[in-house]
C-alpha positions as CSV (number, residue, x, y, z in Angstrom):
1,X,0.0,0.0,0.0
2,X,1.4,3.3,-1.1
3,X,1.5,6.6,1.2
4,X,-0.8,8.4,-1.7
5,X,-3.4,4.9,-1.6
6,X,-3.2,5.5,2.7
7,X,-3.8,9.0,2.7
8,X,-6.7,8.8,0.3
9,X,-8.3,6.4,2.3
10,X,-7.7,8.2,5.5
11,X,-9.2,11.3,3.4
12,X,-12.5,9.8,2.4
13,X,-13.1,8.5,6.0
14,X,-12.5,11.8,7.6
15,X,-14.3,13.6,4.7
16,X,-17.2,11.0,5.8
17,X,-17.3,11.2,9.3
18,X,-17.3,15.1,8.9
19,X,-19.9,15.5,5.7
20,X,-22.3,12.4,6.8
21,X,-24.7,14.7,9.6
22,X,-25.4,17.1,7.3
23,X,-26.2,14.8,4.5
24,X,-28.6,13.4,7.0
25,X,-29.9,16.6,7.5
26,X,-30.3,17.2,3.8
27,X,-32.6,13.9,3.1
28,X,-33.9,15.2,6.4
29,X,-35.5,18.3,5.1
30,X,-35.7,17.2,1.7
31,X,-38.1,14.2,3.1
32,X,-40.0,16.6,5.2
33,X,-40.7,18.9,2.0
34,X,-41.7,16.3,0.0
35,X,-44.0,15.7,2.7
36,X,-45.4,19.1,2.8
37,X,-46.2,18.7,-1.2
38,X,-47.5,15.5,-0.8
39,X,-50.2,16.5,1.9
40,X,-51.1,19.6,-0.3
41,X,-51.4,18.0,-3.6
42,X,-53.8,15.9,-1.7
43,X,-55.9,18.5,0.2
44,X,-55.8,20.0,-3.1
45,X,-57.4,16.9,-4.8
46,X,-59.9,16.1,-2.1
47,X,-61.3,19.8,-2.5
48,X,-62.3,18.7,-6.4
49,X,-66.2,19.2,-7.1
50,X,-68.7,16.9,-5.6
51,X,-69.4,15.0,-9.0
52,X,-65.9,14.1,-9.2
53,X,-66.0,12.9,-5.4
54,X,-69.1,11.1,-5.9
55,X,-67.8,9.2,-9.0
56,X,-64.6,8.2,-7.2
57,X,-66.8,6.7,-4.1
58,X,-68.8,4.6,-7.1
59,X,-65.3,2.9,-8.4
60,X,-65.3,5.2,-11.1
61,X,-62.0,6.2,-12.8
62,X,-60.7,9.9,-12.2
């Protein structure tokens, strides 16, 4: 094993240990604003016109 092969290892696990919280963090938020759309887009959908409701309740196709 070469000093350059040993210090790039070493690298990537330090620039792991260091980066890996706020990547967490990222997928955290990211997660939590996809949840956000998510609810809206169906609030949004269950507001439609009563027809449209009414045909879902039947089986009908959107």
């Amino acid at each position: 094993m070469t000093h350059d092969l040993a210090n790039s290892v070493l690298a990537t696990a330090v620039a792991l240990r260091v980066f890996t919280p706020d990547a967490m963090a990222l997928a955290r938020r990211l997660l939590g604003a996809g949840v956000r759309v998510g609810v809206a887009a169906l609030l949004e959908r269950r507001s439609d016109s009563p027809a449209v409701s009414a045909g879902r309740q039947d089986g009908g196709n959107e």
